[in-house]
Chimera marker file (.cmm) of the C-alpha trace (Angstrom):
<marker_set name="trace">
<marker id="1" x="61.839" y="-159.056" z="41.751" r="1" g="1" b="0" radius="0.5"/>
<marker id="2" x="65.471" y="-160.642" z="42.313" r="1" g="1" b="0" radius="0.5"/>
<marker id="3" x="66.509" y="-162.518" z="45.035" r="1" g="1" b="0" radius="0.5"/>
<marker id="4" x="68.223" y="-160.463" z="48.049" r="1" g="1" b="0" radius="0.5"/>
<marker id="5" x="71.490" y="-160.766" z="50.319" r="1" g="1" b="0" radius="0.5"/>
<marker id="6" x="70.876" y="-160.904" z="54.336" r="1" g="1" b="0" radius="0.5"/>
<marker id="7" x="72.085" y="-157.416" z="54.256" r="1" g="1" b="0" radius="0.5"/>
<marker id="8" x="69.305" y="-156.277" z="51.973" r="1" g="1" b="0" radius="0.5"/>
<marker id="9" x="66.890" y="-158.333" z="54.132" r="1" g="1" b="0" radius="0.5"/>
<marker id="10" x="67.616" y="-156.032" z="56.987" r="1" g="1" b="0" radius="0.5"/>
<marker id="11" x="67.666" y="-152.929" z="55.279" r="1" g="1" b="0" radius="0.5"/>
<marker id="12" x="64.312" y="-153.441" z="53.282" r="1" g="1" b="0" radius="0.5"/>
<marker id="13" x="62.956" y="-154.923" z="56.526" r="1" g="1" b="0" radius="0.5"/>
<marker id="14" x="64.006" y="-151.781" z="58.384" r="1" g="1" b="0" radius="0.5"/>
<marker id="15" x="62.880" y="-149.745" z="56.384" r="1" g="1" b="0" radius="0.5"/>
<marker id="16" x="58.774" y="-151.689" z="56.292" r="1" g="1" b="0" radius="0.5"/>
<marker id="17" x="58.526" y="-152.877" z="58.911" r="1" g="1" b="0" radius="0.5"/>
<marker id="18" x="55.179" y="-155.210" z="57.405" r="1" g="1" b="0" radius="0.5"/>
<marker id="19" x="57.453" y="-157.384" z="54.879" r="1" g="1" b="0" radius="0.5"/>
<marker id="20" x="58.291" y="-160.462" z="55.153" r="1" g="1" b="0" radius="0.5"/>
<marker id="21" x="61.002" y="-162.661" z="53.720" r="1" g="1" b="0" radius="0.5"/>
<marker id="22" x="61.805" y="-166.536" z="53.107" r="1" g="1" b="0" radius="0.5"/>
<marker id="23" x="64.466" y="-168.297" z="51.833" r="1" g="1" b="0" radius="0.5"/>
<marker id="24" x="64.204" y="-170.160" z="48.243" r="1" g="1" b="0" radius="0.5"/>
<marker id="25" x="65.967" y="-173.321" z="49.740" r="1" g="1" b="0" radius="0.5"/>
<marker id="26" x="62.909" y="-173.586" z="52.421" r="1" g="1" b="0" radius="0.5"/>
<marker id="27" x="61.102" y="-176.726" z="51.860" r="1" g="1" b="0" radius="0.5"/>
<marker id="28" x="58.421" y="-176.277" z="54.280" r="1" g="1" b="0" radius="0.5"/>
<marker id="29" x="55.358" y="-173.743" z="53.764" r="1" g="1" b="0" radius="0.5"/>
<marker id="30" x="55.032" y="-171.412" z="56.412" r="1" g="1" b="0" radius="0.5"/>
<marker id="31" x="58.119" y="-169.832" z="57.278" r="1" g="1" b="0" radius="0.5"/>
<marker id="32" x="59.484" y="-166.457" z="57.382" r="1" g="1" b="0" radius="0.5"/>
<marker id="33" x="61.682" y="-163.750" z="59.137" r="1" g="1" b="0" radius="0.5"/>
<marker id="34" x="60.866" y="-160.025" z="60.054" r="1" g="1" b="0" radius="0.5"/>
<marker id="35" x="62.471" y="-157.090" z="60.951" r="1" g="1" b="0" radius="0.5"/>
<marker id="36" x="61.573" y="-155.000" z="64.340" r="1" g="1" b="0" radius="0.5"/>
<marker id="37" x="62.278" y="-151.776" z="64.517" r="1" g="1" b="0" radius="0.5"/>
<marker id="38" x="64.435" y="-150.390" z="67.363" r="1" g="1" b="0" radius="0.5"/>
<marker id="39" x="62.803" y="-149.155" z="70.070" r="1" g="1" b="0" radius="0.5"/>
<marker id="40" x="62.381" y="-148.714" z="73.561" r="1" g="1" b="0" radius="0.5"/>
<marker id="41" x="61.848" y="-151.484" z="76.381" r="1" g="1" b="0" radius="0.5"/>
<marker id="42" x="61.649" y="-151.365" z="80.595" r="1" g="1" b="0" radius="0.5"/>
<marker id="43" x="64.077" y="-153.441" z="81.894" r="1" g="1" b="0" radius="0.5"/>
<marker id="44" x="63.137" y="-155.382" z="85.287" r="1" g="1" b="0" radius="0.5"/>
<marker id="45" x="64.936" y="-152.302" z="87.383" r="1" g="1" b="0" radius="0.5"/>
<marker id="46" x="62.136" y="-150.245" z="85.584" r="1" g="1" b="0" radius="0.5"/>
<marker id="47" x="64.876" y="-148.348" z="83.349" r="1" g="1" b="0" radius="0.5"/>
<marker id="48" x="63.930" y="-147.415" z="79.794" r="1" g="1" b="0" radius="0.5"/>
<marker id="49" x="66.514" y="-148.641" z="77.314" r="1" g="1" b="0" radius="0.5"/>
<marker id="50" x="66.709" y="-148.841" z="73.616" r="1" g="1" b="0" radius="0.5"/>
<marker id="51" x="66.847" y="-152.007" z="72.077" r="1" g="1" b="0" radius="0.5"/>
<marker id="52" x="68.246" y="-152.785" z="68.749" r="1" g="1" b="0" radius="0.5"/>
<marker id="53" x="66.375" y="-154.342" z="65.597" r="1" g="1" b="0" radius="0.5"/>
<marker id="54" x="65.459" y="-157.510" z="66.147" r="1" g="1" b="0" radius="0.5"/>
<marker id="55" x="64.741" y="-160.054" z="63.351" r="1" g="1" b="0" radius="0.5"/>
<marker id="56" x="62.164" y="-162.755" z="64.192" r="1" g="1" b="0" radius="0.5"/>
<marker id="57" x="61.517" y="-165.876" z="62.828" r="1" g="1" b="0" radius="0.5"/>
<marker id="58" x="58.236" y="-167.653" z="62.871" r="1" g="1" b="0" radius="0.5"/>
<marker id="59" x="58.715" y="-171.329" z="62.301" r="1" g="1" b="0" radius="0.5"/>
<marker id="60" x="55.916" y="-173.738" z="60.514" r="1" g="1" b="0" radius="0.5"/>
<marker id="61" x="54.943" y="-174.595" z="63.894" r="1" g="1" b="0" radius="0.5"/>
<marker id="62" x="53.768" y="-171.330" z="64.716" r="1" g="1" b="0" radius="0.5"/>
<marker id="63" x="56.682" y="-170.267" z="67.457" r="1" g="1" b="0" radius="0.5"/>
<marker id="64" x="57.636" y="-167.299" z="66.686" r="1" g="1" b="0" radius="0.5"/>
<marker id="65" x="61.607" y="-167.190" z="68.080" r="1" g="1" b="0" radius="0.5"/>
<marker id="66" x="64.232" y="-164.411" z="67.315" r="1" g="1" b="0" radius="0.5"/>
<marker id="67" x="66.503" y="-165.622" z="64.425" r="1" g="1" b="0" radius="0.5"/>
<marker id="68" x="70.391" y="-165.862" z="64.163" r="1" g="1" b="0" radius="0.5"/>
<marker id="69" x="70.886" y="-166.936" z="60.498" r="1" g="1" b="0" radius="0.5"/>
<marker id="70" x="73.421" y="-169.364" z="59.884" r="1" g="1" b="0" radius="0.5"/>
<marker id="71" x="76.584" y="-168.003" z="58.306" r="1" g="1" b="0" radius="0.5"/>
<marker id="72" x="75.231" y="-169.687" z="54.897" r="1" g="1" b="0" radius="0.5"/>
<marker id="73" x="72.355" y="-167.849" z="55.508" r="1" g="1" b="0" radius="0.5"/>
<marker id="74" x="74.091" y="-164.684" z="56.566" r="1" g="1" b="0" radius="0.5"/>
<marker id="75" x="76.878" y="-164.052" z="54.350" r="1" g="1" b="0" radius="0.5"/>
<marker id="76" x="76.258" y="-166.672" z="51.362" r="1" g="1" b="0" radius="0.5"/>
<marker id="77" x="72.744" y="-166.677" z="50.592" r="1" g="1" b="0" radius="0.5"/>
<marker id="78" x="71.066" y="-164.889" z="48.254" r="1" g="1" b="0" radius="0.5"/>
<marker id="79" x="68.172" y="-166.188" z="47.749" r="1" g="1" b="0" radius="0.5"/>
<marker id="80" x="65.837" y="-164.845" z="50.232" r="1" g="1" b="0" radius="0.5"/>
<marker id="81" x="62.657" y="-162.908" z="48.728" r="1" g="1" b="0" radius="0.5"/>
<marker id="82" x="59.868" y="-160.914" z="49.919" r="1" g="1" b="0" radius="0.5"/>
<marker id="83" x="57.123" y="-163.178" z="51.241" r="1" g="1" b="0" radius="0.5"/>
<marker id="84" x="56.747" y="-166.229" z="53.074" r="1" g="1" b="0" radius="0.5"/>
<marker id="85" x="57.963" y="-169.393" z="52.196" r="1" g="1" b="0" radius="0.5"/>
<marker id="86" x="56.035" y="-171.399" z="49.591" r="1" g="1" b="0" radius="0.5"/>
<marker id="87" x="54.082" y="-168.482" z="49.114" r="1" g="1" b="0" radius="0.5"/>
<marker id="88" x="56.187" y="-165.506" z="47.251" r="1" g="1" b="0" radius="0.5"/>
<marker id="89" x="55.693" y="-162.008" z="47.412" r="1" g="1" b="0" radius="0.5"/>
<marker id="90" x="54.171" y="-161.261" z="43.948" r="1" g="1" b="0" radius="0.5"/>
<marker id="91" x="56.752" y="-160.365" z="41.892" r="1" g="1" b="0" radius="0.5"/>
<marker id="92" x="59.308" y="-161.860" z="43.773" r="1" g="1" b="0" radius="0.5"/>
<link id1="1" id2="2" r="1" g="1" b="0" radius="0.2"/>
<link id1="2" id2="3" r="1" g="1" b="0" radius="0.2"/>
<link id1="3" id2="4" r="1" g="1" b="0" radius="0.2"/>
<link id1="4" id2="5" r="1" g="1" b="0" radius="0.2"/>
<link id1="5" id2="6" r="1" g="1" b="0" radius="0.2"/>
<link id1="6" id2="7" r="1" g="1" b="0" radius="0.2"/>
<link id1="7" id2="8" r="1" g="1" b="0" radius="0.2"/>
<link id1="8" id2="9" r="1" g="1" b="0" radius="0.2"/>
<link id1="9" id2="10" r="1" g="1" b="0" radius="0.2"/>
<link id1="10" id2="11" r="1" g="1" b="0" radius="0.2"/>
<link id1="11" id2="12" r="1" g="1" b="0" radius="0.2"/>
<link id1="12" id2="13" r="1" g="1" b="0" radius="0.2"/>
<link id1="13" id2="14" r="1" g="1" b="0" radius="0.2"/>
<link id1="14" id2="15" r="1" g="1" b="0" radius="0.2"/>
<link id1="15" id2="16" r="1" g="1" b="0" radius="0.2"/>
<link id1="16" id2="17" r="1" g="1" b="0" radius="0.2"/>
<link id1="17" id2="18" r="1" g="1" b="0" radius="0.2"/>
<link id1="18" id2="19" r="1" g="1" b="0" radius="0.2"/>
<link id1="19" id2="20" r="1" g="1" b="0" radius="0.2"/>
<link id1="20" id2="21" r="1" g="1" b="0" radius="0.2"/>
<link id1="21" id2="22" r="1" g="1" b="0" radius="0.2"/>
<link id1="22" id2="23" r="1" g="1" b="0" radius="0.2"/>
<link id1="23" id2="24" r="1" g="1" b="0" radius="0.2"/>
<link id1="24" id2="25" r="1" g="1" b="0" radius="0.2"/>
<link id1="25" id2="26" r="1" g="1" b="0" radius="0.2"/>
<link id1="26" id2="27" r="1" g="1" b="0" radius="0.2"/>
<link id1="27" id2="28" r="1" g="1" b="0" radius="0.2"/>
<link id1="28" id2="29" r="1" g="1" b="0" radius="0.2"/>
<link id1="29" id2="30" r="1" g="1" b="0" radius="0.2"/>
<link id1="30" id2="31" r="1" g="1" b="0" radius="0.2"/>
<link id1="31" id2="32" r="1" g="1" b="0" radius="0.2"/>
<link id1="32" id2="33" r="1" g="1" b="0" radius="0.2"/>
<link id1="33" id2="34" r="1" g="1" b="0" radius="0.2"/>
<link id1="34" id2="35" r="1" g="1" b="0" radius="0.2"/>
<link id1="35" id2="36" r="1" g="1" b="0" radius="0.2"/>
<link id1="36" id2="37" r="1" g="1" b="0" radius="0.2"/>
<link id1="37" id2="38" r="1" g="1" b="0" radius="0.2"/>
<link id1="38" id2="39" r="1" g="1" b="0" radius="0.2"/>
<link id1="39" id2="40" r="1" g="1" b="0" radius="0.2"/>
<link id1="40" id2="41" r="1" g="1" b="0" radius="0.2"/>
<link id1="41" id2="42" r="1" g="1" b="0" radius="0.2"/>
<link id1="42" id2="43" r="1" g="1" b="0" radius="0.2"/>
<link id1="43" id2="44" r="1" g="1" b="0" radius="0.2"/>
<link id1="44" id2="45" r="1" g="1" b="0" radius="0.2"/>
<link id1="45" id2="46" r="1" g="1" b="0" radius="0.2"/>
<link id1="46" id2="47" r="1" g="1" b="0" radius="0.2"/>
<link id1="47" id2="48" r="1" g="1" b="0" radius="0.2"/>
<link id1="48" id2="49" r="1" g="1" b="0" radius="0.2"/>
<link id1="49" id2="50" r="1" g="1" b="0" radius="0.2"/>
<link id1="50" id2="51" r="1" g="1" b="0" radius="0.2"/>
<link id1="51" id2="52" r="1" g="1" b="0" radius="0.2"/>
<link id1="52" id2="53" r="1" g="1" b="0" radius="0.2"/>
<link id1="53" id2="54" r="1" g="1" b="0" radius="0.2"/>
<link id1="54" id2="55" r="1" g="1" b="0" radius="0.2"/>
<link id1="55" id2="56" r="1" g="1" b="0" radius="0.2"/>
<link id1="56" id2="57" r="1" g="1" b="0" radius="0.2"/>
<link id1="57" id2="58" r="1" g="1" b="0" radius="0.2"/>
<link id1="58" id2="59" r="1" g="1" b="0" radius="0.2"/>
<link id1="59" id2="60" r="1" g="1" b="0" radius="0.2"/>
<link id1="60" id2="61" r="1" g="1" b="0" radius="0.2"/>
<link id1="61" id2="62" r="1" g="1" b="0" radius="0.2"/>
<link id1="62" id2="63" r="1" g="1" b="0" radius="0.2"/>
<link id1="63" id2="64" r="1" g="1" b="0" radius="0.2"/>
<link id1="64" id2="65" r="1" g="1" b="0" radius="0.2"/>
<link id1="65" id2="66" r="1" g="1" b="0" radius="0.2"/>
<link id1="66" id2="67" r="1" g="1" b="0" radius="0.2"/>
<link id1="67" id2="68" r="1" g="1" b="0" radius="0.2"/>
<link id1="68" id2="69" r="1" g="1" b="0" radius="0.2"/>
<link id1="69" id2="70" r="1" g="1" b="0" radius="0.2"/>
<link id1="70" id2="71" r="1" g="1" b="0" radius="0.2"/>
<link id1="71" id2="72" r="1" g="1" b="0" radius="0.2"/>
<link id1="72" id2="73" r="1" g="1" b="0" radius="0.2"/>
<link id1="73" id2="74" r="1" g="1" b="0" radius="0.2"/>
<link id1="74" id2="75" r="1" g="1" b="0" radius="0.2"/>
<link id1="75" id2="76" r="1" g="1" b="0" radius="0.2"/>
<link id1="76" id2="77" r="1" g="1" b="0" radius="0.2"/>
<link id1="77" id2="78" r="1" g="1" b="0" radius="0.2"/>
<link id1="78" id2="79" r="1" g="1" b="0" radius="0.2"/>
<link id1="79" id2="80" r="1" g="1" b="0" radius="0.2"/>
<link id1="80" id2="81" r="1" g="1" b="0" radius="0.2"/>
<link id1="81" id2="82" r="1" g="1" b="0" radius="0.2"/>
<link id1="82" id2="83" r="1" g="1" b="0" radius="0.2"/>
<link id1="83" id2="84" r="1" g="1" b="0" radius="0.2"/>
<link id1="84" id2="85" r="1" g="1" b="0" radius="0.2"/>
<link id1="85" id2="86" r="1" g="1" b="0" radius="0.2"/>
<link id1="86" id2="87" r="1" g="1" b="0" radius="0.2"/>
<link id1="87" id2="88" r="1" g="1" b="0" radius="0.2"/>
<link id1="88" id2="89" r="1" g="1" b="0" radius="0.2"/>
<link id1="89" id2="90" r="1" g="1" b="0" radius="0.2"/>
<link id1="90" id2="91" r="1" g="1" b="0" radius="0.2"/>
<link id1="91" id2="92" r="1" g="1" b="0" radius="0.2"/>
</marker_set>
């Protein structure tokens, strides 16, 4: 499988929800981003609003944080794959 763009990290991720993706230029094992779908959350007033897709990043430390790739990352990189990093989505 080739290595993607960001934008095809967010439309593959949007559209399965279970994949994962890493970057090649990741040293540490561990890592990865996801894609969560849109949906709907209560906001403190006890509203119902939609909230976007959100991409998540869980660190080798086990935080899980949302992610705002750098613009390398964003617009430059293509070397993310499907699975986590140091551990390659077969194929990938």
């Amino acid at each position: 499988m080739a290595d993607l763009t960001w934008a095809e990290v967010v439309a593959k991720g949007q559209a399965d929800p279970g994949l994962t993706f890493a970057r090649r230029k990741w040293q540490q094992a561990g890592k990865y981003v996801w894609v969560e779908p849109p949906t709907v959350i209560a906001a403190p007033d006890g509203r119902q609003y939609p909230m976007c897709a959100t991409v998540y990043f869980k660190d080798v430390d086990d935080v899980v944080k949302p992610y705002w790739p750098s613009m390398d990352g964003m617009v430059e990189a293509n070397d993310w794959y499907e699975g986590v990093s140091g551990r390659p989505r077969e194929g990938s």
